[in-house]
C-alpha positions as CSV (number, residue, x, y, z in Angstrom):
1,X,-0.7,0.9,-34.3
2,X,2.1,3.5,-34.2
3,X,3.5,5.1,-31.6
4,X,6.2,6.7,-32.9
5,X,5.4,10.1,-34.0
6,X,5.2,11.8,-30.4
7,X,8.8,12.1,-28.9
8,X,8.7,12.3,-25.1
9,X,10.9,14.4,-23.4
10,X,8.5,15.6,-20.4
11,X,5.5,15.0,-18.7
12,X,3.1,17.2,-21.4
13,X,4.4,15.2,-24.3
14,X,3.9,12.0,-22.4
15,X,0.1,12.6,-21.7
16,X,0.0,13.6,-25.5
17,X,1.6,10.3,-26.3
18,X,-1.7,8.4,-24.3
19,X,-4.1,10.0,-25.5
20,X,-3.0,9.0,-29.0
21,X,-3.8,5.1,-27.8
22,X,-7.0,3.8,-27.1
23,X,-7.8,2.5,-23.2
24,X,-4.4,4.7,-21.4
25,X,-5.6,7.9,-20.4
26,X,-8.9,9.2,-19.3
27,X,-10.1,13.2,-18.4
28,X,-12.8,13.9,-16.0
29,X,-13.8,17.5,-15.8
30,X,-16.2,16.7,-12.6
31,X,-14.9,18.6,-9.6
32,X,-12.8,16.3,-7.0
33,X,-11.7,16.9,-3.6
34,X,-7.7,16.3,-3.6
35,X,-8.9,15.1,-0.2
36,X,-8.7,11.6,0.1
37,X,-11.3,11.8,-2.5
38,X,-9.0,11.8,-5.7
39,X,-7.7,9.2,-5.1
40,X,-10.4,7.2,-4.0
41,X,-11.3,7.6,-7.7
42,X,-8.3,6.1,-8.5
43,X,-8.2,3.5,-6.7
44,X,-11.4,1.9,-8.8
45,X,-10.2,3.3,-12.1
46,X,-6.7,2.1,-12.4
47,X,-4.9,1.4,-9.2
48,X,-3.7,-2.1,-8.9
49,X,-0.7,-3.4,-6.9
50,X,-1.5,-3.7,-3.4
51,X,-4.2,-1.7,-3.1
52,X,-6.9,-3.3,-1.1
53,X,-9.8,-5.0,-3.6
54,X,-11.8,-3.7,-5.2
55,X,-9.2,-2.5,-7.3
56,X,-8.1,-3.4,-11.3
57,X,-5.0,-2.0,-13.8
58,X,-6.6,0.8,-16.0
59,X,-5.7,3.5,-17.8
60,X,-3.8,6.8,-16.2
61,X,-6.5,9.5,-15.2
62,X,-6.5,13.4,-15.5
63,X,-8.4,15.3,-13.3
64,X,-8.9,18.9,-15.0
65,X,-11.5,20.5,-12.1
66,X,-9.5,20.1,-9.0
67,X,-11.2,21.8,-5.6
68,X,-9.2,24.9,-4.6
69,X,-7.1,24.7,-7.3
70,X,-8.5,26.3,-9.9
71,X,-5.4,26.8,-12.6
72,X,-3.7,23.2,-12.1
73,X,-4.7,19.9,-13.1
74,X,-3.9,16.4,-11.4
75,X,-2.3,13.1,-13.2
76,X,-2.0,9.8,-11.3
77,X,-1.4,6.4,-12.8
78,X,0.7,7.6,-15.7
79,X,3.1,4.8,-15.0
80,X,0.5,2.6,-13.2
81,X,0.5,-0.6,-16.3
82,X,4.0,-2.1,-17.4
83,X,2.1,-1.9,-20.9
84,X,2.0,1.9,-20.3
85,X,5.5,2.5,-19.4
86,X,6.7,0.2,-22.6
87,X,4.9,2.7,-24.2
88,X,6.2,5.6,-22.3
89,X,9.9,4.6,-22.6
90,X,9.6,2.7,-26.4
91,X,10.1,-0.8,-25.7
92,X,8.5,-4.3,-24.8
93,X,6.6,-4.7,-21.3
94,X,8.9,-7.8,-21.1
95,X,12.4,-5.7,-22.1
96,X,12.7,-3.0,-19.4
97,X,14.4,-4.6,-17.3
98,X,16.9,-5.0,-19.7
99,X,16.3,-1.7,-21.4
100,X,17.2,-0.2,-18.0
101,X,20.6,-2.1,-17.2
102,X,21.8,-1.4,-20.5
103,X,21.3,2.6,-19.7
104,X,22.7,2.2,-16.4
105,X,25.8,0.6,-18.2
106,X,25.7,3.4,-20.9
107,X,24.8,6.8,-18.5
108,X,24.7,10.5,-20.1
109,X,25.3,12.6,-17.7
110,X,22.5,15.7,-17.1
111,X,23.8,19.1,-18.7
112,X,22.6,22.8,-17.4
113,X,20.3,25.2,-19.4
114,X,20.0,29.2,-18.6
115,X,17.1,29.9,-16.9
116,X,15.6,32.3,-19.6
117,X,14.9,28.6,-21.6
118,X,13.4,26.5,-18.2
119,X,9.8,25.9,-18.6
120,X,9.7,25.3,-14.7
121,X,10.6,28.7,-14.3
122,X,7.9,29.9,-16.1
123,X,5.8,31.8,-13.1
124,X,7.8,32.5,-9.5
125,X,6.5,32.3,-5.8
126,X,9.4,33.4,-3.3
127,X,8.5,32.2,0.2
128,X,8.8,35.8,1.3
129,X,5.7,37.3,-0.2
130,X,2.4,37.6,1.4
131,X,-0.3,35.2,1.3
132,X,2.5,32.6,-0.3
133,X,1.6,29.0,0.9
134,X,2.6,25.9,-0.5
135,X,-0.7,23.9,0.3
136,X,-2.4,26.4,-2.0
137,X,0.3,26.1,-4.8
138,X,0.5,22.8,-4.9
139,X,-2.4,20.1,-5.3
140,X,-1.1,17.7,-3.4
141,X,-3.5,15.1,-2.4
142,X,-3.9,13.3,1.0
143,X,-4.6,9.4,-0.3
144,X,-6.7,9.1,2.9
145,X,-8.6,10.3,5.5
146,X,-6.1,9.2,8.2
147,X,-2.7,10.5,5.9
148,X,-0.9,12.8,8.2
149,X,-1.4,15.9,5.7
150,X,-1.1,16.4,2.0
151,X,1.9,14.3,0.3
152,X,3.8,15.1,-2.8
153,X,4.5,11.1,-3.6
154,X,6.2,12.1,-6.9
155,X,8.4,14.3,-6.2
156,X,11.8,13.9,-7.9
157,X,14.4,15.7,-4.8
158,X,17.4,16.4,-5.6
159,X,20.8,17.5,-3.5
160,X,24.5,17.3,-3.7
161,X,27.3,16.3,-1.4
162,X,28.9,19.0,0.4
163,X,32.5,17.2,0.1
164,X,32.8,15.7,-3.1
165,X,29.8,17.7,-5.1
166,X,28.4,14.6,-6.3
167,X,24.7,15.3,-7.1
168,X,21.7,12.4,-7.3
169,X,17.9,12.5,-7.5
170,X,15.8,10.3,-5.6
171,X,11.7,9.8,-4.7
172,X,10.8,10.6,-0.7
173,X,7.5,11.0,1.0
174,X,7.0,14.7,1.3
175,X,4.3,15.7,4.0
176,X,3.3,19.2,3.9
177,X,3.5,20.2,7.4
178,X,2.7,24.1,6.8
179,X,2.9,27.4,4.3
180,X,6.6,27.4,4.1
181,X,7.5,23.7,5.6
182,X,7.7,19.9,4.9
183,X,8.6,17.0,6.5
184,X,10.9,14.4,4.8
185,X,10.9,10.8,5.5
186,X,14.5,9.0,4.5
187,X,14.4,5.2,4.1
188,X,18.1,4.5,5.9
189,X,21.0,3.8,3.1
190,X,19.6,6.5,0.8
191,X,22.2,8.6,-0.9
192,X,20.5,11.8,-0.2
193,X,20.4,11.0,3.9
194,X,24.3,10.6,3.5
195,X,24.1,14.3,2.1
196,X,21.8,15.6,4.7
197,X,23.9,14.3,7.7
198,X,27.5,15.4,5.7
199,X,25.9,18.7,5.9
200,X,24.2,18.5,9.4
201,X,27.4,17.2,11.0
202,X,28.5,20.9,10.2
203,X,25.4,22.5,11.3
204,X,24.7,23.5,7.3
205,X,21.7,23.2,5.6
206,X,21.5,21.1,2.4
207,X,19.9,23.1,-0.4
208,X,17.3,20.7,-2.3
209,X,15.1,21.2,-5.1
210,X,12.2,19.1,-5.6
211,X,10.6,18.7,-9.2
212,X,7.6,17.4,-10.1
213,X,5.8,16.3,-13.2
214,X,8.7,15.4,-15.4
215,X,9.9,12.7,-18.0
216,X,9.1,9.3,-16.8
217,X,12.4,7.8,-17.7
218,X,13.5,10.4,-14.8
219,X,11.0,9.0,-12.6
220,X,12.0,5.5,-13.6
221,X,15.7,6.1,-13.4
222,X,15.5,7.8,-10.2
223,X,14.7,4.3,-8.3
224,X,17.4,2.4,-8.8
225,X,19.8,1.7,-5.6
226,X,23.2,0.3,-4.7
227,X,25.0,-1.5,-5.9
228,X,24.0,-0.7,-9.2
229,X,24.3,2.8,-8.6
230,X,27.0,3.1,-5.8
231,X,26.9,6.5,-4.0
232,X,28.1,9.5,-6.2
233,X,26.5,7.8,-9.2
234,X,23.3,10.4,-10.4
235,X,20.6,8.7,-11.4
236,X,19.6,11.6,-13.7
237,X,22.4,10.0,-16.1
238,X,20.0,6.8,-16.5
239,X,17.5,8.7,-17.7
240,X,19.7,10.5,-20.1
241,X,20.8,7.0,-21.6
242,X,17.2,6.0,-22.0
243,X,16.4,8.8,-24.3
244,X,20.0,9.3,-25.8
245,X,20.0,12.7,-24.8
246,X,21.3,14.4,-21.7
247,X,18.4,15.5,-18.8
248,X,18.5,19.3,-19.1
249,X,18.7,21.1,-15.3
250,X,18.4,24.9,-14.3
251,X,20.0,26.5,-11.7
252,X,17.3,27.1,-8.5
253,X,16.8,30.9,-7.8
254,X,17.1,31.0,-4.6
255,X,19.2,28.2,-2.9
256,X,22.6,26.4,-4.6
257,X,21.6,24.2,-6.5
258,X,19.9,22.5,-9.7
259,X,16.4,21.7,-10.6
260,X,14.7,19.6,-13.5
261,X,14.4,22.3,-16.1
262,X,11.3,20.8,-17.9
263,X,9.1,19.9,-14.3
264,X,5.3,21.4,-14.1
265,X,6.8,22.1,-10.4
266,X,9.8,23.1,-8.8
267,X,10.1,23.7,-5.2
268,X,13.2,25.0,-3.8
269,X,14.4,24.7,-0.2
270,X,16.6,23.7,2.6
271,X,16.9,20.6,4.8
272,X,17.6,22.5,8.1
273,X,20.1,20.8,10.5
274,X,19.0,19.3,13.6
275,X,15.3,20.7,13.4
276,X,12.7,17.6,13.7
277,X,9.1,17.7,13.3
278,X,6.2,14.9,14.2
279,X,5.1,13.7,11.0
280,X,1.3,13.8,11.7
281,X,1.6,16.9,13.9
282,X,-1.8,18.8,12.3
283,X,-3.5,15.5,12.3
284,X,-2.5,13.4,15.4
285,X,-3.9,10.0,13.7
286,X,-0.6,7.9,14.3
287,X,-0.7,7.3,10.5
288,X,1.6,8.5,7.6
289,X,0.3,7.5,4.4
290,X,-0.2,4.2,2.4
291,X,2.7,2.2,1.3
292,X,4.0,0.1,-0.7
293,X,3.3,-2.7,1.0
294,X,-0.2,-2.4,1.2
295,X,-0.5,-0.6,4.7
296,X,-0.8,2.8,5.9
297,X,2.3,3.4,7.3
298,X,3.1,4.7,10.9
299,X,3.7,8.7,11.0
300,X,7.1,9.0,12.2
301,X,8.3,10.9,15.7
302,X,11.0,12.9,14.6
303,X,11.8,13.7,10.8
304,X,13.8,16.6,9.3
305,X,12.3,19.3,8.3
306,X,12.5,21.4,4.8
307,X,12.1,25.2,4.5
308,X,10.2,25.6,1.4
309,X,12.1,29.3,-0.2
310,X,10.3,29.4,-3.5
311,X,7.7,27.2,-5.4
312,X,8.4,27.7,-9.8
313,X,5.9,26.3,-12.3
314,X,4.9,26.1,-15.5
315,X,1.8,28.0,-16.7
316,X,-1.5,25.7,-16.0
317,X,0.8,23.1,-14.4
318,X,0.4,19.5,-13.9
319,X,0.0,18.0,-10.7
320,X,1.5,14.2,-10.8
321,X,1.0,12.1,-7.9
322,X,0.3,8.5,-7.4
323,X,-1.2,6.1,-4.7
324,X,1.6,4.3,-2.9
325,X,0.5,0.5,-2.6
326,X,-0.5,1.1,-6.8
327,X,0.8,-0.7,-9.5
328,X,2.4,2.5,-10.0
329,X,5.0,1.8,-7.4
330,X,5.5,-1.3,-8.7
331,X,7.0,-0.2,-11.7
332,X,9.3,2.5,-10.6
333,X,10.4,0.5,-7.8
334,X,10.4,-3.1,-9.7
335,X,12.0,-2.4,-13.3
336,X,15.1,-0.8,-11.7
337,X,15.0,-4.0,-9.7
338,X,14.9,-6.5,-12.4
339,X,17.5,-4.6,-14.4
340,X,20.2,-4.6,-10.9
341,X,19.7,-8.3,-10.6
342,X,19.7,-9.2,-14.6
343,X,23.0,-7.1,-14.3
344,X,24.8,-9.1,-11.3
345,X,23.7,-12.2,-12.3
346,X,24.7,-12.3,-16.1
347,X,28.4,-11.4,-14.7
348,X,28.1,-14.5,-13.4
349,X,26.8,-16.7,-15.4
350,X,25.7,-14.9,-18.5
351,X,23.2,-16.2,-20.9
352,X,21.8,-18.4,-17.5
353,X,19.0,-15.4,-16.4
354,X,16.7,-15.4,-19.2
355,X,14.3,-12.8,-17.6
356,X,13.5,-10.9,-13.9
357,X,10.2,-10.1,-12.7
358,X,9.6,-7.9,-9.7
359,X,6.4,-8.9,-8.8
360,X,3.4,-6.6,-8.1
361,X,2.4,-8.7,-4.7
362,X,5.7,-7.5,-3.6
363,X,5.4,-3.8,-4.2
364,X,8.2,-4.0,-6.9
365,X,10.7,-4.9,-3.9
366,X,9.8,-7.8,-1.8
367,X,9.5,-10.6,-4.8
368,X,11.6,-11.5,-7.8
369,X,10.6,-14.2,-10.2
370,X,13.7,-15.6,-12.0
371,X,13.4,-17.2,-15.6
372,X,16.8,-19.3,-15.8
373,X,17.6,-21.6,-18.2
374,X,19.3,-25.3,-17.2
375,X,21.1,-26.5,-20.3
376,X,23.8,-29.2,-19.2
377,X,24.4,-31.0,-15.7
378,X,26.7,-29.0,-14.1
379,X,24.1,-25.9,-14.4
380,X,22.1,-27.8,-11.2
381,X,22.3,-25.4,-8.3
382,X,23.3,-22.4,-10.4
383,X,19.4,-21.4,-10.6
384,X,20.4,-20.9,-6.5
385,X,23.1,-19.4,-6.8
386,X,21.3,-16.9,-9.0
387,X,18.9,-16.8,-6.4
388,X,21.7,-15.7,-3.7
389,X,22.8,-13.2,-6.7
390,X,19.9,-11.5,-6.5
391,X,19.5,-10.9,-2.9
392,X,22.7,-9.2,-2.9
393,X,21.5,-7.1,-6.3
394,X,18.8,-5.6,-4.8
395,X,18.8,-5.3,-0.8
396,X,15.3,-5.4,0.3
397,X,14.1,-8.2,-1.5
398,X,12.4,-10.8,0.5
399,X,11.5,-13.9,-1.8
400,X,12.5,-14.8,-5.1
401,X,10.5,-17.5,-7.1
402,X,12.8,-19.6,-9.6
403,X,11.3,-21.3,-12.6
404,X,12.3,-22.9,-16.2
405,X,12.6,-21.3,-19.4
406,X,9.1,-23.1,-20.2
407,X,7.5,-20.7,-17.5
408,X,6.2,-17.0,-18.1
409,X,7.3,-15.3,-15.3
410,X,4.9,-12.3,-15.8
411,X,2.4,-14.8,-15.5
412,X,1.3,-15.4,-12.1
413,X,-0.6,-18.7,-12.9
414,X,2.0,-19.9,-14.7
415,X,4.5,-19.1,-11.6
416,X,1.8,-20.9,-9.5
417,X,1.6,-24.0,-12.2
418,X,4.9,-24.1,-11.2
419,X,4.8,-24.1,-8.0
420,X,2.3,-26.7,-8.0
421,X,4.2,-29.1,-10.4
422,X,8.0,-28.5,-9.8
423,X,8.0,-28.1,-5.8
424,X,8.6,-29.7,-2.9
425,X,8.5,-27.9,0.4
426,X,10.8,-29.5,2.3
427,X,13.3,-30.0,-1.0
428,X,12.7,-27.3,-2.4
429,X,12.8,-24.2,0.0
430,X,15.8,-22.5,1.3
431,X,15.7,-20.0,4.2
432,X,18.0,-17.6,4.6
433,X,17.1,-16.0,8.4
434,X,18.6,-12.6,10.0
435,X,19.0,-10.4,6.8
436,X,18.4,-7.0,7.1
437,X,15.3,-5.7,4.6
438,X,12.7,-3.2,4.5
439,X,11.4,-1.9,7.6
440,X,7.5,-0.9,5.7
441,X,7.0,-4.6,6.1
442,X,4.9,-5.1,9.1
443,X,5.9,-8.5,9.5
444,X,9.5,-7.8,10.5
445,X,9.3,-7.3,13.9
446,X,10.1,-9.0,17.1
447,X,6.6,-9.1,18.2
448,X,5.6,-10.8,15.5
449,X,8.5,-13.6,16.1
450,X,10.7,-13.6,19.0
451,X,13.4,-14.6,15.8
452,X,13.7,-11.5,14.7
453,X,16.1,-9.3,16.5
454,X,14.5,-6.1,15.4
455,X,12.8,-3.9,13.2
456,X,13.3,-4.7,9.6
457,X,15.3,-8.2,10.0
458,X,13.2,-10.5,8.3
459,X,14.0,-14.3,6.9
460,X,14.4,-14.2,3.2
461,X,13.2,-17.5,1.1
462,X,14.0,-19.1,-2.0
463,X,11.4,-21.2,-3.8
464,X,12.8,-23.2,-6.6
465,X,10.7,-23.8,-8.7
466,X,12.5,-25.3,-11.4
467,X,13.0,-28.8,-12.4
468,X,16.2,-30.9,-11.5
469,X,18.0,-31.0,-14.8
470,X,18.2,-34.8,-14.8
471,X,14.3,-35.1,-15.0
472,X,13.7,-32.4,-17.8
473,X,12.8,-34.9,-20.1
474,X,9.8,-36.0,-17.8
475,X,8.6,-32.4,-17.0
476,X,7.4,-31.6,-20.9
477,X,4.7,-29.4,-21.1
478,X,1.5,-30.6,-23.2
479,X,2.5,-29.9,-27.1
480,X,0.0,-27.5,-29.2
481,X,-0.5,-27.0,-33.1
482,X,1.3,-24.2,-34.5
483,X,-1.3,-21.9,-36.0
484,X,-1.9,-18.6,-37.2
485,X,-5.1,-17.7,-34.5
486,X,-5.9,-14.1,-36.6
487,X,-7.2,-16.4,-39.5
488,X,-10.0,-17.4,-36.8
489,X,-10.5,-14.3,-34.8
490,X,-9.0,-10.8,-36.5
491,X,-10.7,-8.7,-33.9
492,X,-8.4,-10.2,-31.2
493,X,-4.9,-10.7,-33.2
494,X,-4.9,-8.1,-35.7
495,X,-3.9,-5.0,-34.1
């Protein structure tokens, strides 16, 4: 089956790319409630990751009749299935990870159009007309019943540094808090939070842009953290190397700065200093939204505020959004992964890491499976070492799994054959107490064990998995027939 002929360069031409293959995008023209609702829906059709059960992988879904919203259509789960996003970005499920290290090696740095040629720029809402309100604008859904207000979860901000004028794009809970407002949550360590205090500590506001609905090698790209991409790297330039062709931006109309000049969305605005707002202020539930992790979140005290000044589209735009415990998040958080610890540990040791994978019980960021290959003596306790590599790759990872070249680490009963076969507890496990890691994990808290300090320390394990090299010879798997299976059943191998 080909799936050549469609080039993607946006989000448009990526739909049109799906519904060219059987089983990875469905429409629905039945009216949903972007209440809680939508993505209710979702959550049965295609959700996956953490989500609570029921829940399966499926195909990304458009919604076409969308309640109050009567020109704009919703997309969630476009990246929701590593399949998909192979598909999405032209390579093997199994190769992204290594697909995306090589573009971070390789970046193209983003280039500026005029604004007569910016499809986001297509129609214009200035924050200073009547009846102008973002809710109505902008279908963003509430995942929930308890979310704090409507989030955009896929929104693509973007700001520069005040000193240097480095510019990067990264993802951020958005909670809109009013007509002209929104709340904006920072995980600490971000590069955009360094902006934001730069310019606070001088009583400025930052100018940011927000785009939404936009190439998924953007949304991909803009994931990736330190070290891989040290601060003043812009993650825009990934993207770039993915497609061999620099991300086109557009200058904002109304604040300094640049915008994604293909986005279904745009909205422009400014972080303003030392103004903090309750993020569940219109609902009072405690709760933010759901997580990566699997939990609804806590809605924070005090966040910084944007001032929306104008929301741009395209005409009939595209809504994307996504569910934030989904297999979606996974991806976008878990590929980037992979790639930062296949590139630290093959300057290491090349050739040793055969493959990553950030697993989908972890979110994309709490668990790493390691494929690493023993082949002489003095390789025993390298797989560790790897191990120790990768904690440092990729800050908030909590556990990484290490099996043999034999295993399938996309394969979770293979990991737990494994597991089963090539471990011993008490051998085998090596804790790693008092590292600093993700504070959404609800485990990592001094009430929960009066060893961790405080919020977000947590105790990160290694499980290896892998057999010691002098016993290789004793750990052979069960030896099958070569065969040719699509001699016996076509319907299954021939496509």
């Amino acid at each position: 089956m080909s799936t050549t002929k469609i080039k993607v360069t946006d989000l448009r031409s990526a739909v049109e790319l799906l519904k060219t293959i059987p089983g990875q995008l469905i429409e629905t023209n039945e009216q949903v409630n972007p209440h809680a609702e939508l993505s209710g829906v979702y959550r049965h059709v295609g959700a996956g990751g953490t989500v609570k059960r029921p829940t399966q992988s499926g195909p990304a879904m458009m919604f076409n009749n969308v309640k109050g919203h009567e020109e704009a259509r919703v997309i969630i789960g476009l990246l929701a299935s590593r399949e998909r996003v192979g598909l999405l970005l032209d390579t093997k499920p199994e190769r992204l990870g290594f697909l995306l290290n090589d573009a971070a090696n390789n970046p193209i740095a983003p280039v500026t159009i005029s604004n007569d040629k910016a499809r986001a720029q297509e129609v214009v809402h200035y924050a200073d007309e009547p009846g102008f309100d973002i809710r109505k604008l902008i279908p963003a859904p509430t995942n929930t019943e308890e979310d704090a207000g409507p989030y955009i979860t896929m929104g693509m901000c973007y700001a520069s540094d005040s000193e240097t004028g480095d510019s990067d794009v990264t993802i951020h809970r958005l909670c809109l808090q009013s007509k002209d407002e929104m709340s904006m949550y920072f995980v600490p360590g971000r590069h955009l939070e360094v902006f934001r205090e730069k310019a606070e500590k001088h009583g400025k506001p930052l100018p940011i842009s927000i785009s939404i609905g936009v190439d998924p090698a953007i949304e991909i790209g803009a994931c990736f953290e330190p070290p891989t991409t040290p601060l003043g790297f812009n993650e825009l330039s990934i993207a770039g190397a993915i497609r061999k062709e620099a991300v086109e931006l557009v200058s904002c109309l109304t604040i300094d700065e640049k915008a994604i000049a293909n986005a279904e969305y745009v909205i422009e605005g400014e972080l303003i200093p030392n103004v903090r707002v309750r993020e569940d202020q219109n609902t009072n539930t405690g709760k933010a939204m759901p997580e990566f992790p699997g939990y609804t979140g806590p809605a924070v005290a005090e966040l910084p505020l944007i001032k929306v000044k104008a929301v741009t589209h395209r005409k009939n735009p595209i809504m994307q959004t996504v569910i934030g415990p989904s297999e979606e998040h996974v991806n976008m958080a878990g590929i980037p992964t992979e790639a930062s610890i296949l590139q630290m540990v093959e300057k290491a040791m090349p050739g040793k890491l055969l493959n990553v994978y950030a697993h989908s019980s972890g979110g994309g960021k709490y668990m790493a499976v390691l494929q690493f290959k023993k082949s002489q003596p003095s390789d025993e306790g390298r797989q560790r070492q790897a191990a120790l590599l990768a904690f440092s790759a990729f800050s908030e990872l909590k556990h990484v799994i290490i099996v043999d070249e034999d295993v399938d680490p996309f394969d979770s009963n293979d990991v737990m054959w494994a597991l089963n076969t090539r471990y011993q507890g008490d051998v085998d496990t090596v804790f790693i107490p008092g590292v600093r890691c993700h504070p959404l994990d609800p485990s990592q808290t001094p009430a929960y064990s009066p060893s961790i300090q405080e919020k977000g320390i947590s105790c990160k394990v290694i499980f290896d998995c892998t057999v010691p090299f002098h016993l290789k010879g004793e750990f052979k798997r069960a030896e099958f027939k070569e065969v040719d299976p699509s001699r016996f059943a076509p319907e299954l191998f021939n496509k």
